[in-house]
Backbone bond lengths (Angstrom), bond angles and torsions (degrees), N, CA, C in turn:
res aa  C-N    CA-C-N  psi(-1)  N-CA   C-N-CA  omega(-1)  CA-C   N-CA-C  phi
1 X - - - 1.465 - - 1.526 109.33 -
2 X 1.478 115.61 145.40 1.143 108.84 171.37 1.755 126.90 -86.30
3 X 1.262 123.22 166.40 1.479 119.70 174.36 1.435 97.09 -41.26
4 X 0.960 120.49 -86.29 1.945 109.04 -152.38 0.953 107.66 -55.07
5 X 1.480 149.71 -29.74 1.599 143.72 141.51 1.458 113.58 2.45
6 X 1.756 83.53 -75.48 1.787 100.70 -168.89 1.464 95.79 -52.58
7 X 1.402 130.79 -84.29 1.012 132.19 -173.30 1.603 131.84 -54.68
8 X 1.194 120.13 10.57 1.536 127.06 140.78 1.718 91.58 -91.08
9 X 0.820 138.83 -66.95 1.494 126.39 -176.28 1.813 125.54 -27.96
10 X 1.608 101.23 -39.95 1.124 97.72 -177.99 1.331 126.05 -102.55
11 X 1.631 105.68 2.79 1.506 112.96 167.84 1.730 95.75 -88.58
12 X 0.967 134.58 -33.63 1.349 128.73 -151.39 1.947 92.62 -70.58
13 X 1.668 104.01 -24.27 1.616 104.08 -162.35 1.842 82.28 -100.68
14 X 0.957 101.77 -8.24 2.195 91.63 178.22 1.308 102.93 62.55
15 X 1.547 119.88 49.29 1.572 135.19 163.71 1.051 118.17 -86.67
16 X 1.462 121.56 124.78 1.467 114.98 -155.70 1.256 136.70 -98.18
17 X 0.935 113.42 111.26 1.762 129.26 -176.72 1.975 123.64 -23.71
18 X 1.221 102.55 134.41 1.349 119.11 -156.71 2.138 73.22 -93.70
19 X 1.282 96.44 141.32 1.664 127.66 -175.95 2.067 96.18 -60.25
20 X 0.795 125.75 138.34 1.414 142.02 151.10 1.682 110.82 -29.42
21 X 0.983 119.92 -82.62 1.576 126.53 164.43 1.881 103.49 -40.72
22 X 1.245 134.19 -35.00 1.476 108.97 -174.41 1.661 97.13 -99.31
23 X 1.239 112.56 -3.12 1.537 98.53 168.73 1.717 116.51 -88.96
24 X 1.505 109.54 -13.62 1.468 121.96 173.69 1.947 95.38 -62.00
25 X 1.798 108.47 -56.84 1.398 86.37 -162.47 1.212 108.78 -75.16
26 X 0.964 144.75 -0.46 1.344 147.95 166.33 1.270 105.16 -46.98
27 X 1.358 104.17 -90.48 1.484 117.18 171.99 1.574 119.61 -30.22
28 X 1.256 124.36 -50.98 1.326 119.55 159.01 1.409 130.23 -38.55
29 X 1.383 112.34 -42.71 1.671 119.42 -173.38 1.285 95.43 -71.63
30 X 1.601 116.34 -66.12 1.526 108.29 171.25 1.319 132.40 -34.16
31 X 1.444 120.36 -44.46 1.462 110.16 163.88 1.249 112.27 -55.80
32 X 1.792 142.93 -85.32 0.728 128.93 161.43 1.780 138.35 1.21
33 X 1.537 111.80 -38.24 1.521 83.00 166.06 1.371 108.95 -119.03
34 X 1.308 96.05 9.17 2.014 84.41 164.92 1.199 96.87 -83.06
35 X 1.514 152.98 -64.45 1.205 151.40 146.42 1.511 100.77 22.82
36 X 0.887 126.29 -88.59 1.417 153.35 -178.37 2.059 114.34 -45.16
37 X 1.469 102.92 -43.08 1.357 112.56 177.06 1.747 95.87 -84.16
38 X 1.151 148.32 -22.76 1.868 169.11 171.81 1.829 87.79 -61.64
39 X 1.421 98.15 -61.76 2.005 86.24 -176.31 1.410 132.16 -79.82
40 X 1.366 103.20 -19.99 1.390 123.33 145.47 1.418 135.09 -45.11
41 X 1.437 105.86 -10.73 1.366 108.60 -169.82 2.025 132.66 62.81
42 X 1.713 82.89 -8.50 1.705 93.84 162.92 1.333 152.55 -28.88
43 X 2.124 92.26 -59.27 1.144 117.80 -169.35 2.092 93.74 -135.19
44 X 1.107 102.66 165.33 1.794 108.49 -178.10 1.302 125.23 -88.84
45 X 1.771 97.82 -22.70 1.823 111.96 171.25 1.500 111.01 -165.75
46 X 0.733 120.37 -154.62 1.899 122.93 -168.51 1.897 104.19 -138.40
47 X 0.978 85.94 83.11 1.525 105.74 169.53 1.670 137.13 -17.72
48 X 2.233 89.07 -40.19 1.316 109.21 173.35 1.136 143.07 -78.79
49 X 1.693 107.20 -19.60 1.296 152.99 -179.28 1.582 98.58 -46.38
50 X 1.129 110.18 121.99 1.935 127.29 -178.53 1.614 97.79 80.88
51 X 1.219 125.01 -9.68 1.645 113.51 -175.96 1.708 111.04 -76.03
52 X 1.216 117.13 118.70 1.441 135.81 176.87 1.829 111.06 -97.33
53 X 1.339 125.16 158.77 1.261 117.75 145.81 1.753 107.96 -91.00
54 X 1.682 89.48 150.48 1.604 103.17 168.15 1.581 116.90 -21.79
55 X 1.609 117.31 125.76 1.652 115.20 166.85 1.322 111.11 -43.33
56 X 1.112 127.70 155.72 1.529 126.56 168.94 1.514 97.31 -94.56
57 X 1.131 88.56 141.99 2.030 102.77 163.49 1.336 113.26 -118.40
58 X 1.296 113.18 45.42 1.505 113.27 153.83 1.908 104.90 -130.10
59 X 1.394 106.16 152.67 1.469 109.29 154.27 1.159 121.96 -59.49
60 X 1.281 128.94 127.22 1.469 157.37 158.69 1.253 83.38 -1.30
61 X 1.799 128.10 -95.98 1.443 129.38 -160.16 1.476 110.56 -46.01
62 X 1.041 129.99 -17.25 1.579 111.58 174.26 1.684 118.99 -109.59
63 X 1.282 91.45 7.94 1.935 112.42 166.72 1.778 95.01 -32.93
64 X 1.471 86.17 -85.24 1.615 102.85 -177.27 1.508 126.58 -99.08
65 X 0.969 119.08 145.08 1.686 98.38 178.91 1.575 118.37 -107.71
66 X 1.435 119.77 162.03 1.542 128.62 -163.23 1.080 102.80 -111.95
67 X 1.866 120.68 114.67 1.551 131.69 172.22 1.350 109.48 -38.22
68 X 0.991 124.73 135.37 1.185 135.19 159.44 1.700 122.98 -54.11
69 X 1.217 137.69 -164.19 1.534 141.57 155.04 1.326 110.15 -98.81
70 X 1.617 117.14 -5.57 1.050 90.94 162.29 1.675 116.91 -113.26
71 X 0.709 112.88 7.86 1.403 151.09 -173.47 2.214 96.80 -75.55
72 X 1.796 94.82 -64.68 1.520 93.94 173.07 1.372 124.66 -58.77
73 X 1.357 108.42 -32.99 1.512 120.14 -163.89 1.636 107.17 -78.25
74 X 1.817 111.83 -27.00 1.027 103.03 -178.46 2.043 112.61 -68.25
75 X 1.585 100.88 -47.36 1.502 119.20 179.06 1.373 96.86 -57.21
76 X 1.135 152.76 -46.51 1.401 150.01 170.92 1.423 118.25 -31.52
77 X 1.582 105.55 -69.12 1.465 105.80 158.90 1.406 147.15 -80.08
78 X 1.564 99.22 31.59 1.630 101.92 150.30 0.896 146.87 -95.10
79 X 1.702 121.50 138.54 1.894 114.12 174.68 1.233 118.67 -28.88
80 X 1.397 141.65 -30.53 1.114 142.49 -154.20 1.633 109.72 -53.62
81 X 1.316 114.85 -18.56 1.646 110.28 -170.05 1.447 106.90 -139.38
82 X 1.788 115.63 33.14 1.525 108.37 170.34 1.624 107.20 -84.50
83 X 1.148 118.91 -33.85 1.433 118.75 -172.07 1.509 101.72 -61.99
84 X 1.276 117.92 139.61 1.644 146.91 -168.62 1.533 94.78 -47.44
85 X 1.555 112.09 -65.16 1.557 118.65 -140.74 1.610 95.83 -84.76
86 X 1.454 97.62 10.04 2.199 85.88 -176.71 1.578 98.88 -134.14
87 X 1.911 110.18 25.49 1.406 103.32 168.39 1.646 119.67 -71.42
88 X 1.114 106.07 -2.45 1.504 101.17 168.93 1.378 125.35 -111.63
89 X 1.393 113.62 31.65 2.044 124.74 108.21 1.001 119.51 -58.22
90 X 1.355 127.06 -75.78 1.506 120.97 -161.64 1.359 90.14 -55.53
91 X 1.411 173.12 -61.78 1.388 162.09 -159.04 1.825 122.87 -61.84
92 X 1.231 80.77 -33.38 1.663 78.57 160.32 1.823 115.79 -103.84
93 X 0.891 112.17 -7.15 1.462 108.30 155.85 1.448 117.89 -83.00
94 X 1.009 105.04 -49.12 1.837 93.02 156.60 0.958 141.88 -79.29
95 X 1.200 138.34 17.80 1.728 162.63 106.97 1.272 106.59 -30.91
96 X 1.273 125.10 -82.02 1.291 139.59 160.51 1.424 116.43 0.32
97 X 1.376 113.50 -91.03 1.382 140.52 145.79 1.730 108.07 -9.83
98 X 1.518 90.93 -92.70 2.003 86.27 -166.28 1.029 128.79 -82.64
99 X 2.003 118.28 21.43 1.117 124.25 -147.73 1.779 97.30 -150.16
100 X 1.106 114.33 -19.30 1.557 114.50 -178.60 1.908 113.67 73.74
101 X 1.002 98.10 -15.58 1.832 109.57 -173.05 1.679 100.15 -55.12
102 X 1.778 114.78 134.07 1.098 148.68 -172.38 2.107 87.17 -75.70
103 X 1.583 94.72 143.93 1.433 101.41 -170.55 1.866 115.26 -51.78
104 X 1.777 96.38 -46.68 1.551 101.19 170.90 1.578 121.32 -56.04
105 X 1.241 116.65 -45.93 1.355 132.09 -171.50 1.627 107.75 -46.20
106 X 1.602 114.10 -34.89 1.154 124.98 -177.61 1.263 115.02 -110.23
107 X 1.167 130.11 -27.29 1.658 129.77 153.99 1.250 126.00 -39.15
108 X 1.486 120.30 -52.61 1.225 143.27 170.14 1.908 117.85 -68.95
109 X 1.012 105.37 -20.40 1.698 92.96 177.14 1.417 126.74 -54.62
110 X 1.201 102.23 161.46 1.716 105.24 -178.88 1.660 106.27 -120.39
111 X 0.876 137.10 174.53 1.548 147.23 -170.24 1.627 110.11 -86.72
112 X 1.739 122.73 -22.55 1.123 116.86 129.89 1.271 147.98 -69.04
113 X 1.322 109.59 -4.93 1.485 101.08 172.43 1.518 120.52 -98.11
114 X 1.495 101.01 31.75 1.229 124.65 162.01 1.244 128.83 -94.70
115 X 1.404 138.03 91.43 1.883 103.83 -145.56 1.712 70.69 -153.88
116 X 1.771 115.95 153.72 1.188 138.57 147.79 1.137 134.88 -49.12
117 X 1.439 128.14 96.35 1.697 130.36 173.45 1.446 117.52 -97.69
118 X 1.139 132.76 113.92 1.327 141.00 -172.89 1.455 107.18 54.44
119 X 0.896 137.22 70.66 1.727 135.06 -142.90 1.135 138.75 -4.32
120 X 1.327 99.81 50.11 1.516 123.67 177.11 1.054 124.18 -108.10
121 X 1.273 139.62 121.37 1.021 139.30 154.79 1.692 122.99 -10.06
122 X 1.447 141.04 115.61 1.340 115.71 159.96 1.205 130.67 -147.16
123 X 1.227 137.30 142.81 2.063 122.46 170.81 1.072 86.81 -92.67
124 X 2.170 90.08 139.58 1.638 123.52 171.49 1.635 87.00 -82.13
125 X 1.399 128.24 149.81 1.509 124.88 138.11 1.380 93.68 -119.04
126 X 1.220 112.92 128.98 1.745 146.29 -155.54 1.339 103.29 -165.18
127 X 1.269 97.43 158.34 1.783 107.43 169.81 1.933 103.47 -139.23
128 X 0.935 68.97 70.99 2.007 87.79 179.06 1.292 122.60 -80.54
129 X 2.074 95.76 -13.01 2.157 100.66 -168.25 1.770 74.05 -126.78
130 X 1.463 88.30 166.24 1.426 110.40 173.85 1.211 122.59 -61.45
131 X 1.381 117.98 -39.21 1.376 136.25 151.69 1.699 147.42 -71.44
132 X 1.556 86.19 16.65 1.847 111.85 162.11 1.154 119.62 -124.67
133 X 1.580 111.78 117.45 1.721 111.64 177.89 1.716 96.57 -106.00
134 X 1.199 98.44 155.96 1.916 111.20 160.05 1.125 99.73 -146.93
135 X 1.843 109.15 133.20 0.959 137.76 -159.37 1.926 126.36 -50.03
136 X 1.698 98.33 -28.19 1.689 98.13 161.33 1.292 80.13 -157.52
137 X 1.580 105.52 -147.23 1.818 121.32 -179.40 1.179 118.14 -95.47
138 X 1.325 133.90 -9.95 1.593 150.42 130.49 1.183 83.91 -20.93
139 X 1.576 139.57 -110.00 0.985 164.68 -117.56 1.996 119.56 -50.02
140 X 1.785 82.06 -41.75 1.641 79.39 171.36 1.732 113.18 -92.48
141 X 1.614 92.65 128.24 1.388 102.73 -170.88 1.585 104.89 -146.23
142 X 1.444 116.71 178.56 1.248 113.62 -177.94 1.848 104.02 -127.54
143 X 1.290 116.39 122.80 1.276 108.31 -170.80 1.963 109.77 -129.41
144 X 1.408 91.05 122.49 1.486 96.08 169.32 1.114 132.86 -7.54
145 X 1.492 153.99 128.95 1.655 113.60 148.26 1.231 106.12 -90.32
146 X 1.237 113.88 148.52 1.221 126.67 160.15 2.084 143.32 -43.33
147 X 1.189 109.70 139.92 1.685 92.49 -154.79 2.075 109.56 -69.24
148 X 1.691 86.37 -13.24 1.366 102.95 170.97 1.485 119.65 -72.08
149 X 0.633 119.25 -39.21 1.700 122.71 154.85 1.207 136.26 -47.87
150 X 1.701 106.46 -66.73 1.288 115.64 151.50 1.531 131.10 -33.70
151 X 1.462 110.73 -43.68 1.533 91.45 178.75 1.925 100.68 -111.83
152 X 1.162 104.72 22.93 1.702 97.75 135.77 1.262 131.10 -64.51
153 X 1.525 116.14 -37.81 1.281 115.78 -176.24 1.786 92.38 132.46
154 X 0.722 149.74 -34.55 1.609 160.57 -171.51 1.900 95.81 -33.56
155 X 0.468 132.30 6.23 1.675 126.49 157.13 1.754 124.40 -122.58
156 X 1.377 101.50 -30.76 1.715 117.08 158.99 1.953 90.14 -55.08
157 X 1.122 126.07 -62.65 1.371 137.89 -148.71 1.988 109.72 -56.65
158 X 1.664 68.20 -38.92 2.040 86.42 -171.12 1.384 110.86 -77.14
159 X 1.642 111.26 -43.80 1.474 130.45 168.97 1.656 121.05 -44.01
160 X 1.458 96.06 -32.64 1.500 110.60 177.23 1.544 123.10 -63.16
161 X 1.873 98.85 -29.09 1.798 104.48 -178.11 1.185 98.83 -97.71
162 X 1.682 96.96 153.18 2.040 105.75 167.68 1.334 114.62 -78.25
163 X 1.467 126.84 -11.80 1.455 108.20 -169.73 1.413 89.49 -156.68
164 X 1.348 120.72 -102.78 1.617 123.15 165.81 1.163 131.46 -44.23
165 X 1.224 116.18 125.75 2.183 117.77 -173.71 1.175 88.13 -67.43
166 X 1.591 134.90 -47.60 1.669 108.37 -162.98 1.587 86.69 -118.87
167 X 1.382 121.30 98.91 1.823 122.04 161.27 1.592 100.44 -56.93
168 X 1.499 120.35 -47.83 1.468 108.68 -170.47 1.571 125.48 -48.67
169 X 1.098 104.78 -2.56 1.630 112.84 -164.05 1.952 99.37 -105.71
170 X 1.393 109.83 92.60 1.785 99.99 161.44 0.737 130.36 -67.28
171 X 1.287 126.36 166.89 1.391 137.77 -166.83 1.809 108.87 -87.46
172 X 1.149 106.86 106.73 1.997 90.88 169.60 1.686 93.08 -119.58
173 X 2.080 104.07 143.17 1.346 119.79 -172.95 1.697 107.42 -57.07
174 X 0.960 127.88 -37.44 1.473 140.30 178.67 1.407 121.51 -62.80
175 X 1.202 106.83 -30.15 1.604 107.71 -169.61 1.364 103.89 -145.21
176 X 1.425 126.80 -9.81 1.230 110.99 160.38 1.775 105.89 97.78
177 X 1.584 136.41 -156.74 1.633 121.51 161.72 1.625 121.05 -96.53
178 X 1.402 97.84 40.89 1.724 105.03 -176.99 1.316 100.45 -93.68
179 X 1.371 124.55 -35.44 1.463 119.46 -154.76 1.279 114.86 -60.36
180 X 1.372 138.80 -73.84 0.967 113.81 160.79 1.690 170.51 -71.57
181 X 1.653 98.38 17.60 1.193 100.35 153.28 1.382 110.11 -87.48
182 X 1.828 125.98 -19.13 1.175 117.63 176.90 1.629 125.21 -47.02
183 X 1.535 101.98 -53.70 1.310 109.95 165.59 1.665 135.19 -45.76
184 X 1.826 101.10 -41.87 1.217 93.10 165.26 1.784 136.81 -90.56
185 X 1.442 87.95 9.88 1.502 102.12 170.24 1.461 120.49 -79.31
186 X 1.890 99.89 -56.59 1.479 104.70 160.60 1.449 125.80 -62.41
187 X 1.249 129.15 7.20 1.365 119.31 171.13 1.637 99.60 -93.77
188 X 1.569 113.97 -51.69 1.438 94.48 -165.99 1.721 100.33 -99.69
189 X 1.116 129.72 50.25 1.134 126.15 158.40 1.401 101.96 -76.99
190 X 1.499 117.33 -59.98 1.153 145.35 -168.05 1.376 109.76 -60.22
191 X 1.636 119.21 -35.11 1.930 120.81 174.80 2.005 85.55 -70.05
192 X 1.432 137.31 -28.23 1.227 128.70 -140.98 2.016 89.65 -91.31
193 X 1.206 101.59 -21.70 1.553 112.79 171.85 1.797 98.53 87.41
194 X 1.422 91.75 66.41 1.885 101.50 172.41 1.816 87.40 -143.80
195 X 1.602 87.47 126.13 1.431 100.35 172.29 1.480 109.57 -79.94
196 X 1.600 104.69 -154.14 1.462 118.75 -153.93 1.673 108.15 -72.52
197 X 1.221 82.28 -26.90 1.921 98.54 171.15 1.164 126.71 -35.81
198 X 1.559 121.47 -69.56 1.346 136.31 162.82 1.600 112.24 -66.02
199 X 1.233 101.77 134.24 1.358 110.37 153.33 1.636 124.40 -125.71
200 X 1.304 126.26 -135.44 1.053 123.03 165.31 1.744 118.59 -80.14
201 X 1.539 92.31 -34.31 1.531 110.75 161.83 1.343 139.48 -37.52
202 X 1.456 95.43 -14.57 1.156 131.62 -169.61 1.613 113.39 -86.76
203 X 1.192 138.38 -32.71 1.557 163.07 114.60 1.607 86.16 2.71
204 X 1.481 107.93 -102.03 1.372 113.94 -160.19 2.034 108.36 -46.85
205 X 0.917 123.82 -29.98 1.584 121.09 -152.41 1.555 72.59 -98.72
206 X 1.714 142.13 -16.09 1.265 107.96 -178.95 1.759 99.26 -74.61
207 X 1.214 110.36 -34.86 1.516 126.71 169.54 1.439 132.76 -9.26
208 X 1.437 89.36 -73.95 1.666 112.37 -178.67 1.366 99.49 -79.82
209 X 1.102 127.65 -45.40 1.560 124.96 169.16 1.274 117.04 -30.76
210 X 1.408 109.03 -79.49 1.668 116.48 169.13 1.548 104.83 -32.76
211 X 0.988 116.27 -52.28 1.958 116.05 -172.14 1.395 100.84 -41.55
212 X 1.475 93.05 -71.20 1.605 111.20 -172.55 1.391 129.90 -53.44
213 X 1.022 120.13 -30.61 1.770 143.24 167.09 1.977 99.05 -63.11
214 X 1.278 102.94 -32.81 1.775 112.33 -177.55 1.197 101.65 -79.67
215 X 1.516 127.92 -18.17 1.190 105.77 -150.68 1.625 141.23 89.23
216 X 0.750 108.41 -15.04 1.612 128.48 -159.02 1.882 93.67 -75.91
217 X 1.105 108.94 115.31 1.600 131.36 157.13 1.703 84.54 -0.96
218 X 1.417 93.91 146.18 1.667 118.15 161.94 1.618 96.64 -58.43
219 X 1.585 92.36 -83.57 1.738 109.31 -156.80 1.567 100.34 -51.07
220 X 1.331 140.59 -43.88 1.075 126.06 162.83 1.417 124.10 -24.90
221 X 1.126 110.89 -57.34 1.852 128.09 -171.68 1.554 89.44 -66.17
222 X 1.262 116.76 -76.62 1.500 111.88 -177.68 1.600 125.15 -21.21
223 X 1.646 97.09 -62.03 1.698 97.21 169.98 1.302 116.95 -45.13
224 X 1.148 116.81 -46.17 1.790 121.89 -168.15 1.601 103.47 -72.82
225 X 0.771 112.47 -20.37 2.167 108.40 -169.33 1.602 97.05 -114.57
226 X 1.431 121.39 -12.74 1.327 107.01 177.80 1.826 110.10 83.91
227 X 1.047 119.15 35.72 1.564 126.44 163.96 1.399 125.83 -106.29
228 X 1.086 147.09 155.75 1.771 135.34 -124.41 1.881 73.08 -114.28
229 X 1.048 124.92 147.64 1.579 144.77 178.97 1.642 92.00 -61.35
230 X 1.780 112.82 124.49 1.578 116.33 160.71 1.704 110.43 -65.66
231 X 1.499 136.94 -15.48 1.386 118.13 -158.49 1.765 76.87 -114.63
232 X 1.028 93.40 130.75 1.384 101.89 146.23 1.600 142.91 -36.32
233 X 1.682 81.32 -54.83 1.643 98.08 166.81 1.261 111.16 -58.21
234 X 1.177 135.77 -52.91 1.178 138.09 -176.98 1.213 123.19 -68.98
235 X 1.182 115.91 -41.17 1.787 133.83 163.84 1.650 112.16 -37.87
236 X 1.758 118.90 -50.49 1.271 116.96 -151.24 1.980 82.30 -113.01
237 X 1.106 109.75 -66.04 1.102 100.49 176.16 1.096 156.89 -85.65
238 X 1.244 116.48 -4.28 1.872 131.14 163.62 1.355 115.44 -67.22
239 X 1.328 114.81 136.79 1.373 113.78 166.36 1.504 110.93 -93.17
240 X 1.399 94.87 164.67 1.496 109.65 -167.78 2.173 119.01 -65.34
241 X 0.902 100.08 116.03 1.552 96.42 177.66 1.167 119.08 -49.83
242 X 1.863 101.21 138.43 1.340 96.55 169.45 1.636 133.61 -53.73
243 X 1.127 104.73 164.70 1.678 120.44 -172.04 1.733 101.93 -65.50
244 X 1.768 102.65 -56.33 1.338 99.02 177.00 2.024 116.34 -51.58
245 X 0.947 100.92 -53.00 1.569 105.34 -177.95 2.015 112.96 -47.78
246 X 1.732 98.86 -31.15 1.393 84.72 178.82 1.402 127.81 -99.69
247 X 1.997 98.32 -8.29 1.171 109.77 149.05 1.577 124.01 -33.59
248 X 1.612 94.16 -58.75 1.538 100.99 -156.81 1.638 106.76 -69.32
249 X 1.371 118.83 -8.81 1.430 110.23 -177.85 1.357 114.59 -91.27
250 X 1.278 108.29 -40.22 1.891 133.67 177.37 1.856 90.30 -59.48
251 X 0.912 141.13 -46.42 1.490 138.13 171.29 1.012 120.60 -82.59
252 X 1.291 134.92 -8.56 1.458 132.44 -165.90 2.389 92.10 -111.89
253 X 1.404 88.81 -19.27 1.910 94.86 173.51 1.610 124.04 -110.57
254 X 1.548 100.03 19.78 1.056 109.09 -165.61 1.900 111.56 -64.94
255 X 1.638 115.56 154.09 1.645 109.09 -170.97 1.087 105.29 -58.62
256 X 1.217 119.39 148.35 1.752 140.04 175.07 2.035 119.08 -64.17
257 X 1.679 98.48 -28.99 1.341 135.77 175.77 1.249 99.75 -80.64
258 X 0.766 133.00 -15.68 2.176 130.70 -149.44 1.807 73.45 -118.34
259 X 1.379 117.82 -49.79 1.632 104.81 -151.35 1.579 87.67 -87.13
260 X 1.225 147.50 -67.38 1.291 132.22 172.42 1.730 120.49 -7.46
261 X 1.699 103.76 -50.19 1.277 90.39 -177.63 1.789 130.68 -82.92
262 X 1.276 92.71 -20.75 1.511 115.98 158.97 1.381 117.60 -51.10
263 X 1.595 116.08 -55.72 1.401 112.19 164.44 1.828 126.63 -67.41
264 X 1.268 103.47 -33.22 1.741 104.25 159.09 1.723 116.24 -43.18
265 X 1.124 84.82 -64.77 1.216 97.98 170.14 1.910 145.44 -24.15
266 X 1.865 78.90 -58.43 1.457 103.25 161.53 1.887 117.00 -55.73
267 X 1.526 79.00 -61.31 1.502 80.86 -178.76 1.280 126.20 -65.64
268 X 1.544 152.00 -24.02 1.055 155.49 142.25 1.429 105.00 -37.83
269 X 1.648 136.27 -39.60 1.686 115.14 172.68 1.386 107.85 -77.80
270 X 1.392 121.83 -20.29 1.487 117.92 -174.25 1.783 105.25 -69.01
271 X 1.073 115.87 -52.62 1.496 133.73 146.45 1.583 117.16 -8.48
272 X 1.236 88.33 -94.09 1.564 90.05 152.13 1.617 144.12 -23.78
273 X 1.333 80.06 -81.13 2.257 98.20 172.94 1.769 96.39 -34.13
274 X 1.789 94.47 -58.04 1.968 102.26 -176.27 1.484 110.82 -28.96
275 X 1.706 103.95 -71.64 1.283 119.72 -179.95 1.006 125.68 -1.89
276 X 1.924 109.62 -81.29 1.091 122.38 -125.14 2.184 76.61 -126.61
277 X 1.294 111.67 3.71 1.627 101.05 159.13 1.517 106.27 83.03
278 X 1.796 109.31 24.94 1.716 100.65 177.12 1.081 118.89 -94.70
């Protein structure tokens, strides 16, 4: 069958379409090894060469869409992450969340790239091992954690592994240790009743949102999520903000859902202490 076959075939069955951006990397890899089979003397030219996916006709901001708070609070309170051996989901969803960090960026960490800046708490995203990519040179940055985190327990949590924060996550050459929590994110996003819209991507864009709704400087936000500076001026010549300053914004926007449970929280030891007369 030919391409437009298939694809009258698969609209006629309402099979659902792979995103614009994952048909780009597609297309990329394919160039790349026909490229490669072309210098080889294999093949006579590269077939893929000028092939694009379809322009998009939407604006960038409505590409993907950004969970709401209430949206977090609902994913917050699911069973999905009481059982012991799958607490490291709920940890990268709450990274995610109060931290803006890209799914790989946090899949991939190690227990050193946890290290103290001005006595702060912070994650390096670096690619220092063979087995850490970030997405360009934007990307490596150093970002606060949050005080909401911290007294979740999020350093008891890290302290707990010998090398990798999430061991459960393997390594595949293609995608790096995202893939399979990716998969199990996109499966129960979809039992959670969030269409094609949201993804995990969806975390970070609730992120910058919150920033942006604050007010908070562009290039500020940029530093913190790892996006290349819009001013120039700022791009070539600004130095990088302090840690405390981005502390204070990453805590001062922290989720509304994240602090609810923190205060549950409280109150169940106060509860307690009552109880038992401490």
């Amino acid at each position: 069958m030919r391409g437009k076959e298939l694809i009258d075939i698969s609209n006629k069955l309402q099979l659902p379409k792979i995103q614009p951006a994952t048909a780009e990397k597609y297309l990329n890899r394919l160039k790349v090894f026909y490229d490669w089979l072309v210098g080889q003397g294999l093949i006579k030219s590269n077939p893929f060469n000028g092939l694009k996916p379809k322009k998009r006709n939407k604006k960038t901001i409505n590409e993907r869409k950004a969970y709401t708070e209430q949206h977090i609070n609902m994913i917050l309170s699911k069973n999905d992450f009481n059982e012991k051996n799958i607490e490291y989901r709920w940890w990268i969803i709450l990274i995610a969340i109060e931290m803006g960090l890209r799914q790989n960026e946090i899949s991939q960490l190690y227990k050193d790239d946890v290290v103290k800046e001005d006595g702060i708490w912070c994650i390096k995203i670096q690619e220092k091992r063979e087995d850490q990519r970030i997405k360009n040179i934007f990307s490596e940055r150093t970002v606060p954690i949050p005080n909401s985190l911290l007294k979740l327990g999020i350093l008891k949590y890290i302290n707990s592994k010998s090398s990798r924060i999430f061991p459960e996550l393997k390594y595949y050459e293609d995608d790096g240790y995202a893939k399979l929590f990716s998969k199990w994110f996109s499966y129960n996003k979809k039992k959670w009743g969030f269409n094609e819209g949201y993804t995990f991507h969806s975390f970070r864009h609730y992120f910058v949102n919150k920033l942006k709704q604050s007010q908070i400087e562009e290039s500020i936000v940029s530093e913190i999520v790892g996006h290349e500076h819009v001013s120039h001026t700022y791009g070539r010549y600004g130095k990088e903000y302090s840690i405390k300053k981005l502390k204070k914004i990453i805590d001062n926007n922290s989720s509304i859902s994240i602090k609810k449970i923190l205060t549950k929280r409280k109150i169940n030891k106060l509860r307690t202490m009552i109880r038992f007369g401490l």
